[in-house]
N, C-alpha and C positions, 0 to 999 in steps of 0.2 A: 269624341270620348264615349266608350262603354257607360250605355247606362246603367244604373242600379239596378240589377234584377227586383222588380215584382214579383212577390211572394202569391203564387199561383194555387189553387185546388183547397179545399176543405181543411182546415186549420194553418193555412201558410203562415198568418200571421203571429200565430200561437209558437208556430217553429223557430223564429227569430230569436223572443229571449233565450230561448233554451239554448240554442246554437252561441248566444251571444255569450249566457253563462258559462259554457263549456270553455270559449277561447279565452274568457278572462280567468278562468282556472288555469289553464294552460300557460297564460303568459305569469300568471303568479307561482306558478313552480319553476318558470323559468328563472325567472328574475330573483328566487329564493337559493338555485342552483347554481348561477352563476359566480356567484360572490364564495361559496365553496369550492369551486373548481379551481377559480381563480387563485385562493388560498393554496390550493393543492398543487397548481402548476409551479404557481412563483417560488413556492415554499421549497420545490422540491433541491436544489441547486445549496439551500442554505444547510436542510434535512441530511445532505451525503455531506457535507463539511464532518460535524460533528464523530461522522462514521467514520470518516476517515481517519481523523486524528484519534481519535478510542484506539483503532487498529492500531496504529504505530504507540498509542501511550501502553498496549495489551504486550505489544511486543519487548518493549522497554522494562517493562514489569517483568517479565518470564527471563529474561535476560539478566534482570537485579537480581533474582531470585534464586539463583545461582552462580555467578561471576560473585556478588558481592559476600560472599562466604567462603570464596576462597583468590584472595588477590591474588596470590602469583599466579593464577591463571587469567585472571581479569586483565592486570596488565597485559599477559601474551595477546589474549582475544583482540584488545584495543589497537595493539602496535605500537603498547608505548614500552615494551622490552622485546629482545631480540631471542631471549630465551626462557627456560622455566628453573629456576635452580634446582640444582637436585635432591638439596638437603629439604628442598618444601613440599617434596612429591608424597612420600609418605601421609603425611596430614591433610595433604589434598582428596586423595585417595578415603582416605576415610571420611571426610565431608559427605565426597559423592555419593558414600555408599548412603550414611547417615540422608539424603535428598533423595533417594533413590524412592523410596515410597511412595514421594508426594510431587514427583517433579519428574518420573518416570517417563510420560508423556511429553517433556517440554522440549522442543529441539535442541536446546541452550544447553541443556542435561548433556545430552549426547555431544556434542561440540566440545565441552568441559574433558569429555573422556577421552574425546581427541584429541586435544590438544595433550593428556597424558599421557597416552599412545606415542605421541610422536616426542615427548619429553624423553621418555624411555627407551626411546629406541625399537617401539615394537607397532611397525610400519604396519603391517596387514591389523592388525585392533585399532590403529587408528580409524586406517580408512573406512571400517566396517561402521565407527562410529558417527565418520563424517557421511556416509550414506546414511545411515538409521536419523540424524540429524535432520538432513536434506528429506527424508520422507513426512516424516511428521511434521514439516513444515505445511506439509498442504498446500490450502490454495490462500495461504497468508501473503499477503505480495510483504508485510514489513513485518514480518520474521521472516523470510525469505533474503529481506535486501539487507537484515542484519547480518545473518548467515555470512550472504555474498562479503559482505563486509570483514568479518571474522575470517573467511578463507583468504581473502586478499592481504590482509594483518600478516598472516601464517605463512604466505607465500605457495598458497595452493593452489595452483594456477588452473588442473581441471576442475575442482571443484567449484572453486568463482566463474568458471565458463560455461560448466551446468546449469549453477546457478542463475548468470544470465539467460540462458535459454527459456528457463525454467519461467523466469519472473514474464518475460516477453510474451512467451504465450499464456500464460497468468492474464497478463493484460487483453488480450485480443478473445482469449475463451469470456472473459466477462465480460467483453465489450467495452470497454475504460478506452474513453478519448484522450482520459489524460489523468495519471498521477503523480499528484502536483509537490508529495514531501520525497519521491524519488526525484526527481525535475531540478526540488529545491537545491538539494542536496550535491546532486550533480552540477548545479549553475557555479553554486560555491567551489567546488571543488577545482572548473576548468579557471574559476577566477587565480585560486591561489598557483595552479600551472603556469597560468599566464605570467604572475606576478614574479616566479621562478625562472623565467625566461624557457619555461619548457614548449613551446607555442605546440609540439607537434600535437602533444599529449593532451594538451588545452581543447584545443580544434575537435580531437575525437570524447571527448568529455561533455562539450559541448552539443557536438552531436546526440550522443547520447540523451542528452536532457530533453533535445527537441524529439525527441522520440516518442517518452512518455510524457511529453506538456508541450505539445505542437503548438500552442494557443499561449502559451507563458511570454508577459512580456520584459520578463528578466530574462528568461533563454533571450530572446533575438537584441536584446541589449548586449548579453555577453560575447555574443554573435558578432554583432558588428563590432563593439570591442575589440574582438579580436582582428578583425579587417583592417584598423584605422593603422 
C-alpha cells in the first residue's frame, strides 16, 4: 500500500489544513449542487407534460374562438354535416368579417373562410385560404393536427397530405421522440377501425401512431390487438 505522503520543506504541515479546507469547500458545493440538478433532471420529463398540453388546450381555444360563433361552419370543420346550408352563408360571412380584427392571425380564421369558399362554390378563394391557414400555423404541431383534422372532415385530401408532411418534419426539426396527444389520438382512432371491421385502415392508423409515440404502450397494445 502507498504510503501517506509526508509533508516535506518549510511550512508542509501548515499546507495540509488549507488544502484540507479547500476540498471540504469543494465537496460542500457539491453535495449543495447535487440535489438541484437532480431536481432539474428528474423534473424535466414532468416540466414538458404541462407544455404539452397548454399547446393543444392553445389550439382548442383559437379554434373555439371562431368555429363557436358560427355553427354551421363548426359542424362542417367537425364532420358532423356533409354540407354548409346556404341560407346560413350570408350571416357567416359577416361574423367573419366582424372576427377579422382580432382573430386575423389565427389559422382557424382562415379555415372558416375556407370552408366558405368552398360552400360557395368559389374553389381558387377557398384554397388560398386553406393555404393562408396552413402557414400561420407554424411550428404548432396541435394547431397543425387540428387543421389536418378539419381538411380530412372536408374531404381535402392534398391539404391533409401537406399537412402530414408538415407535422412530420414538425417533429424531427424539434427533435420530439414522441408526441404523445397525436399518438393518443391516433391509437383511438385505429381502435374504432378495428371495431368497424376496417382492419386495413386500422393497421395503417396504427402505424401512424407508432410513429409519433414509438415508446406508447397503448400503441403496441393496439398493435397486437390487431394481430390476435
Amino acid at each position: 500500500m502507498t504510503p501517506w505522503p509526508r509533508p516535506s520543506g518549510p511550512g508542509g504541515w501548515r499546507r495540509i489544513p488549507a488544502a484540507l479546507g479547500v476540498t471540504l469547500r469543494l465537496l460542500g458545493l457539491l453535495f449543495t449542487c447535487v440535489p438541484i440538478l437532480g431536481v432539474l433532471v428528474f423534473a424535466e420529463p414532468a416540466a414538458a407534460a404541462p407544455l404539452a398540453s397548454e399547446e393543444v388546450l392553445d389550439a382548442a381555444r383559437a379554434f373555439a374562438r371562431v368555429f363557436d360563433a358560427v355553427p354551421a361552419l363548426s359542424a362542417r370543420a367537425r364532420g358532423e354535416a356533409a354540407s354548409v346550408p346556404a341560407e346560413t352563408l350570408p350571416a357567416a360571412q359577416q361574423v367573419l368579417r366582424a372576427l377579422e380584427r382580432e382573430e386575423g392571425t389565427n389559422p382557424f380564421f382562415w379555415a372558416a373562410w375556407g370552408i366558405v369558399g368552398d360552400a360557395g362554390q368559389d374553389a381558387a378563394g377557398a384554397a388560398r385560404a386553406y393555404r393562408r391557414a396552413s402557414e400561420l400555423a407554424g411550428n404548432g404541431l396541435a394547431a397543425r393536427w387540428r387543421l389536418l383534422k378539419i381538411f380530412q372532415a372536408l374531404g381535402r385530401e392534398e391539404e391533409a397530405r401537406q399537412e402530414w408532411q408538415q407535422l412530420r418534419r414538425l417533429r424531427l426539426r424539434l427533435g420530439l421522440d414522441r408526441v404523445t396527444f397525436i399518438a393518443d389520438e391516433l391509437t383511438f382512432a385505429a381502435r374504432a377501425f378495428a371495431a368497424a371491421g376496417q382492419g386495413e385502415a386500422a393497421e395503417q392508423t396504427v402505424a401512424l401512431a407508432a410513429e409519433f409515440d414509438p415508446v406508447s404502450a397503448d400503441v403496441h397494445l393496439a398493435r397486437a390487438g390487431l394481430l390476435l
